[in-house]
C-alpha positions as CSV (number, residue, x, y, z in Angstrom):
1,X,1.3,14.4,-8.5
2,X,3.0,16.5,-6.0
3,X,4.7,19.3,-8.1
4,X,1.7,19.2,-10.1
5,X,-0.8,20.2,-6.8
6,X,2.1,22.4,-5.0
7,X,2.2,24.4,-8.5
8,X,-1.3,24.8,-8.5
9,X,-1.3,26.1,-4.8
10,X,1.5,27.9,-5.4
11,X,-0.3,29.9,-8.3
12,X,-3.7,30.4,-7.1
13,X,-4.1,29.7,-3.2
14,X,-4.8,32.0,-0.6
15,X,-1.0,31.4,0.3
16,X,1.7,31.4,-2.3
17,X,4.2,30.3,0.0
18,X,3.5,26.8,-0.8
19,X,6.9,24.5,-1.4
20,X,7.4,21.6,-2.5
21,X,8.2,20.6,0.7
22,X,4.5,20.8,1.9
23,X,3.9,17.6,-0.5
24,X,5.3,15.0,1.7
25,X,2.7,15.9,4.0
26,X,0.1,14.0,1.3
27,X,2.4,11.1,1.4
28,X,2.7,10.7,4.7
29,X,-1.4,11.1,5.5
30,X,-1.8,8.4,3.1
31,X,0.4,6.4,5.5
32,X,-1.4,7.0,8.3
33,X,-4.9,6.8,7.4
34,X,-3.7,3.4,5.8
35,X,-2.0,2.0,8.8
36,X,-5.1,3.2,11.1
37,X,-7.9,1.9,9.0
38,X,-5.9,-1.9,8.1
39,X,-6.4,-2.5,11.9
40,X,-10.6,-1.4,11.0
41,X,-10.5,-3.3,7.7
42,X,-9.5,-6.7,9.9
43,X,-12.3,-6.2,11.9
44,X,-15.1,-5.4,9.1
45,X,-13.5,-8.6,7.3
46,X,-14.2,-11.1,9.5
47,X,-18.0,-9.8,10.3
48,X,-18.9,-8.6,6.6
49,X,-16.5,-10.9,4.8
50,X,-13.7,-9.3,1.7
51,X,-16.2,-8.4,-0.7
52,X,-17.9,-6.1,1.4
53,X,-15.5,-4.3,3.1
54,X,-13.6,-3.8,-0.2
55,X,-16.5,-2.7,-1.4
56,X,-16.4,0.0,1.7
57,X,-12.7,0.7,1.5
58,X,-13.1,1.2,-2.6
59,X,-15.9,3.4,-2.0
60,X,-13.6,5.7,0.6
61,X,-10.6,5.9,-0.9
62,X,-11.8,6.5,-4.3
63,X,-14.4,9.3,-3.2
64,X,-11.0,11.2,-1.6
65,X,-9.6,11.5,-4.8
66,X,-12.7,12.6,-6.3
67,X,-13.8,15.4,-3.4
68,X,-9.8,16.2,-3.8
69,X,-11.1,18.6,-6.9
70,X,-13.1,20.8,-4.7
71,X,-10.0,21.0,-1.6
72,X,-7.1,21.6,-3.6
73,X,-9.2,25.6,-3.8
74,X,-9.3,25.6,-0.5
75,X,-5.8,25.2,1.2
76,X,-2.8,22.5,1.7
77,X,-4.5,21.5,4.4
78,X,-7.4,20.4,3.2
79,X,-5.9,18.7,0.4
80,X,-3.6,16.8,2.2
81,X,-7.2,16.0,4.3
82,X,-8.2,14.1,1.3
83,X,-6.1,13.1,-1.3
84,X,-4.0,11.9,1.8
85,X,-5.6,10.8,4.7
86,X,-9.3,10.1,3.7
87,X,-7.4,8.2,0.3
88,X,-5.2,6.2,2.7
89,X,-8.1,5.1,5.0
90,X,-9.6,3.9,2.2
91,X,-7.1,2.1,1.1
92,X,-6.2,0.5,4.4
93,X,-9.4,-0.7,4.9
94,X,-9.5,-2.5,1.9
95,X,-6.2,-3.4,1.8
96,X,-6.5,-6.9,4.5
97,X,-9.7,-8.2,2.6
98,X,-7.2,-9.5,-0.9
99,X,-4.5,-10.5,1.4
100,X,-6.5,-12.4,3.7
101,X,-8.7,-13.8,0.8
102,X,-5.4,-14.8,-1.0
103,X,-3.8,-16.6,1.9
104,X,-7.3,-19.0,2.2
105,X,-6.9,-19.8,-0.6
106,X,-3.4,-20.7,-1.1
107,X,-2.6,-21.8,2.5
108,X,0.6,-23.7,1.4
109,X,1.8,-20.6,-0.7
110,X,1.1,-17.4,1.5
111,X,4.0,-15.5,0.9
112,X,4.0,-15.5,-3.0
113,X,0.4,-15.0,-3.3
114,X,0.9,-12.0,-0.4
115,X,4.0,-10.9,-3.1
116,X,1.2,-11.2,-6.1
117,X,-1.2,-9.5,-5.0
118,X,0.7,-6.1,-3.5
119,X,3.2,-6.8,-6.5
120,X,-0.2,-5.4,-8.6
121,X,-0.8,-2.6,-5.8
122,X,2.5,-1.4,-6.5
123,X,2.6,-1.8,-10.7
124,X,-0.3,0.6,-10.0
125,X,1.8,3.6,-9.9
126,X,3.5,2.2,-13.1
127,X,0.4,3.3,-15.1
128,X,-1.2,5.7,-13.2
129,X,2.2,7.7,-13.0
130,X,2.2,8.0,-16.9
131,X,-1.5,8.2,-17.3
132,X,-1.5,11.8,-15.1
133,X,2.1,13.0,-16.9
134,X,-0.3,12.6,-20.2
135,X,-2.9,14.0,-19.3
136,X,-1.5,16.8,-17.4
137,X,1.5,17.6,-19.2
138,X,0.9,15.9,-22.4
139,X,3.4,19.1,-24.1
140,X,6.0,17.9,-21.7
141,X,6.3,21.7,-20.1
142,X,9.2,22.7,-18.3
143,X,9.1,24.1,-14.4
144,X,10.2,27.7,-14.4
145,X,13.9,28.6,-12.5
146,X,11.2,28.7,-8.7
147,X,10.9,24.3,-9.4
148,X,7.0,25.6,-10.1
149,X,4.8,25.0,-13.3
150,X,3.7,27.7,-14.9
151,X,2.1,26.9,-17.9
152,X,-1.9,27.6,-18.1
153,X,-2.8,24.2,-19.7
154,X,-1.0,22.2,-16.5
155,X,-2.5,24.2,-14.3
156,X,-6.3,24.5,-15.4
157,X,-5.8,20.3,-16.2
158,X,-4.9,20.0,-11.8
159,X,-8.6,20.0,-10.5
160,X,-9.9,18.2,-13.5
161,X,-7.4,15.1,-12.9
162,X,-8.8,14.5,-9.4
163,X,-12.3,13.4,-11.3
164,X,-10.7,11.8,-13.5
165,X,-8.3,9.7,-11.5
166,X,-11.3,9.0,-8.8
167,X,-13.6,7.5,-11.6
168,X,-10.9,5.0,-12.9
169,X,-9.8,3.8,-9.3
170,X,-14.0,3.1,-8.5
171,X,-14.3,1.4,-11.8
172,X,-11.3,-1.1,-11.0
173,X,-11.8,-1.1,-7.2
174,X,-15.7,-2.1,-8.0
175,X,-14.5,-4.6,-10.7
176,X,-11.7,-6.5,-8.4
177,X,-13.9,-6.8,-5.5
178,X,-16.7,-8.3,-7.1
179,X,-14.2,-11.0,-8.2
180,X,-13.3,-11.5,-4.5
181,X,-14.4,-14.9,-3.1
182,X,-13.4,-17.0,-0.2
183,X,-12.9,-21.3,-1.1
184,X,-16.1,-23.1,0.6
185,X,-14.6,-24.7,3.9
186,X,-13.5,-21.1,4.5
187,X,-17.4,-19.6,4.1
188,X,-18.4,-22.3,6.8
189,X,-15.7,-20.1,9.0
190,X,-14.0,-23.0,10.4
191,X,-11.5,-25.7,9.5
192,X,-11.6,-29.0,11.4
193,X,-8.0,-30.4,12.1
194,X,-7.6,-34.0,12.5
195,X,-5.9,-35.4,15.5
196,X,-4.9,-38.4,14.8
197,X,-3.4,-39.8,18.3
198,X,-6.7,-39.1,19.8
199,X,-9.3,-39.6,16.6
200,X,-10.4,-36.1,17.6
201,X,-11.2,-32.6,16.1
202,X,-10.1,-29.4,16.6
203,X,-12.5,-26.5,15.8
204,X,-9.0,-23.4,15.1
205,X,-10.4,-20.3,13.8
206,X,-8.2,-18.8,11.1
207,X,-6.7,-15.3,12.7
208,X,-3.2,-14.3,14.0
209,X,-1.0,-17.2,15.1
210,X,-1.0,-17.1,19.0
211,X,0.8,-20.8,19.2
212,X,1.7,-23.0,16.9
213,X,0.7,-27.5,17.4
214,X,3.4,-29.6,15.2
215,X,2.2,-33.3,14.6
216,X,3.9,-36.0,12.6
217,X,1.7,-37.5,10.3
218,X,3.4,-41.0,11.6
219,X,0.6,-44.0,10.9
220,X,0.5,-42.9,7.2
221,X,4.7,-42.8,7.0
222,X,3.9,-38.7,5.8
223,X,5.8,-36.0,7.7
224,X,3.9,-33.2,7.8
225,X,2.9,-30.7,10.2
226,X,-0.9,-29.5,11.4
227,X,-0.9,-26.3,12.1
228,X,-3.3,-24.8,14.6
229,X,-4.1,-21.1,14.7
230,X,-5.4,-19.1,17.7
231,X,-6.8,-15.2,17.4
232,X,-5.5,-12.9,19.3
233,X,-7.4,-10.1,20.9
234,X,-5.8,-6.7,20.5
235,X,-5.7,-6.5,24.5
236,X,-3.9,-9.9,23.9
237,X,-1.6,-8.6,20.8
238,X,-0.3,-5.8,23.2
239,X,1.3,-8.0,26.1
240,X,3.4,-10.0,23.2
241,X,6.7,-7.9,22.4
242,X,7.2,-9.6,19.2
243,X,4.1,-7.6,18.0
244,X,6.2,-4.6,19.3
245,X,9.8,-5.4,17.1
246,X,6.9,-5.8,14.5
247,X,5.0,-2.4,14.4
248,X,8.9,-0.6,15.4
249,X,10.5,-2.7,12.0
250,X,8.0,-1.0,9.4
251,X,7.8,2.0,11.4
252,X,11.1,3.0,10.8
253,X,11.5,0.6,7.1
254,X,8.4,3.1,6.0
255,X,10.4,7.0,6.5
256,X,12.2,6.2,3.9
257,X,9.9,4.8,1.9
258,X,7.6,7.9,2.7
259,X,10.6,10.2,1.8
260,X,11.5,8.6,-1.8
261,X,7.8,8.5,-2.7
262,X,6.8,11.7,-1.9
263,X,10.1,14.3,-2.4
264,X,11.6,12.0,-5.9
265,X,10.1,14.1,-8.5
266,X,10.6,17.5,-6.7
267,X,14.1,16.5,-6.0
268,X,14.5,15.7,-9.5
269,X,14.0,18.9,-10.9
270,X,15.8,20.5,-8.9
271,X,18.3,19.6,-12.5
272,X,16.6,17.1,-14.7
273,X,14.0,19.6,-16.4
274,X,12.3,16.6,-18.6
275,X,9.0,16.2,-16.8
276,X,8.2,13.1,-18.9
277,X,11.5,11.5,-18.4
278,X,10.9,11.9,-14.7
279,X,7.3,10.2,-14.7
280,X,9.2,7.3,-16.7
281,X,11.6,6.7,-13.9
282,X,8.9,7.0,-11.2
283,X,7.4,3.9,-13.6
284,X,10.0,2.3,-14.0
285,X,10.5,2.3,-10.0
286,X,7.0,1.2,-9.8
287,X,8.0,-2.0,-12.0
288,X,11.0,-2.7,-9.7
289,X,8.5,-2.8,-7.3
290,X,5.9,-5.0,-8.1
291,X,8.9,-7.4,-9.1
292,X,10.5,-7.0,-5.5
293,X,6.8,-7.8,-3.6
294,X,6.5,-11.0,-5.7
295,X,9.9,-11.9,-5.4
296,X,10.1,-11.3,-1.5
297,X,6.8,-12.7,-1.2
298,X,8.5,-16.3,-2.9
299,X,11.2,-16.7,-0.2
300,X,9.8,-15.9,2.7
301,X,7.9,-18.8,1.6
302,X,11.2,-20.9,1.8
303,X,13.5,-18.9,4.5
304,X,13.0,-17.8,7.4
305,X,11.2,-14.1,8.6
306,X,13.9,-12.8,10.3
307,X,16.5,-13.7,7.3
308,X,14.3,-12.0,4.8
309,X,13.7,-9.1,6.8
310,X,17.3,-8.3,7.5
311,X,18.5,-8.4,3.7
312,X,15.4,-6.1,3.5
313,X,16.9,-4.2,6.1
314,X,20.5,-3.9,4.8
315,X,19.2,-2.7,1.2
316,X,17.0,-0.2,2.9
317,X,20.0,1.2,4.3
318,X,22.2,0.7,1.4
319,X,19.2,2.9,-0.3
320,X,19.5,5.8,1.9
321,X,23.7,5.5,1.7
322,X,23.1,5.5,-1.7
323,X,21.0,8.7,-1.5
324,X,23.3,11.0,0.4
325,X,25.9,9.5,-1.1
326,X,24.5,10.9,-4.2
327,X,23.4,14.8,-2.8
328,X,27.3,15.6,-2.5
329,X,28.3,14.8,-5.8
């Protein structure tokens, strides 16, 4: 969407002066709303349960697109407001519920169901990138020698596609969290763990792993291990500095994430002109990346964190080599 809104601004906001260089500010508001409101959408979970506060988050992020036709006649600013940070909140908040629903269910599987379930998040850019190329540029128009869209029908079609847009992601959003439920010992909110040295239970709410009880399933000749979760409090989650090497990894994994996301297109035509052929790739990156989630979300089912996260690492920086690599040919 980016050169589609900076066009727009560019040809009838107060301020021409719009670049394509303002867009990334969209991305990265999406970011941060997201990353705020995941911390909220924990919270809401566990009090209203996943349907409800996807309900919430669906409601939020899908009214940001929609109100998104009014801002982008007011400024950047505004816009970036909505279609970026009031969109991303909405999608952090609901963004815990299906992960955390998933991972119930599937206990034994967490990391491909994790890789399932954001592998669809991310095929969502696979169709909606093509559905706003059609319906925005259906002639396939060509930017003028500025890197700005000039032609009337694109431009009168900008507004409109916020409307549109917000109603498909509420009908979706609405459908998908009706269909969210949690698996019966999970509704009574606790799981009973049998010791079986002692003939004793163990009330362990599910929540962040604070320590970790191994325990051979000897009389029965089964190896197996019990696992025993404890929650941490945020007050508690701040004197741990794994959580710290945690938030500092995606951090700094997400710039360039935020980067290629938000400045691909524009970059692109600086000298591919094809509009349509440059919604195709952004698709066809979008399919690469639901692949990726799922496939990622398979090992780290089988190997450990810290092995999955440096290959991740390494082709993150191989990415950005690639990239600059690239701008001097």
């Amino acid at each position: 969407m980016a050169p589609y809104i900076i066009s727009y601004l560019h040809a009838f906001g107060e301020k021409s002066n719009v670049t394509a260089n303002d867009a990334i500010w969209v991305q990265s508001l999406i970011f941060a709303g997201q990353g705020l409101f995941m911390c909220v959408g924990g919270m809401v979970d566990n009090y209203l349960g996943p349907r409800v506060t996807s309900y919430l988050g669906s409601i939020l992020a899908s009214t940001g697109v929609a109100i998104s036709y009014f801002s982008i006649n007011v400024s950047m600013g505004l816009m970036a407001l909505t279609y970026g940070f009031v969109f991303g909140s909405g999608v952090g908040l609901a963004y815990i519920s299906p992960l955390s629903a998933g991972m119930k269910w599937f206990p034994n599987n967490k990391g491909l169901v994790n890789g399932i379930i954001v592998g669809g998040y991310g095929l969502g850019a696979f169709v909606f990138t093509q559905v706003q190329t059609r319906y925005l540029n259906p002639h396939n128009s060509k930017i003028n020698e500025n890197g700005y869209f000039t032609d009337t029908f694109v431009l009168n079609h900008v507004p409109n596609v916020f409307l549109l847009l917000g109603a498909i992601y509420a009908s979706l959003q609405l459908v998908g969290a009706s269909m969210l439920s949690l698996p019966n010992e999970v509704i009574k909110e606790k799981e009973k763990i049998i010791d079986l040295n002692n003939e004793t239970s163990i009330d362990a709410s599910y929540g962040s792993v604070e320590k970790i009880l191994k325990c051979d399933f000897e009389e029965s000749n089964i190896k197996d291990d019990i696992v025993l979760y404890q929650s941490f409090t945020p007050k508690q989650m701040l004197c741990y500095r794994q959580f710290y090497i945690l938030w500092f990894t995606f951090f700094f994994n997400i710039q360039i994430v935020n980067y290629v996301v938000s400045m691909y297109k524009s970059f692109g035509q600086t000298f591919i002109k094809d509009d349509q052929f440059l919604a195709t790739v952004g698709a066809a990156a979008a399919v690469f990346n639901a692949v990726g989630r799922i496939i990622w979300g398979l090992l780290i089912d089988k190997f450990n964190y810290k092995v999955i996260n440096n290959y991740l690492v390494c082709m993150l920086a191989l990415t950005a080599g690639l990239c600059l690599f690239m701008a001097t040919l």
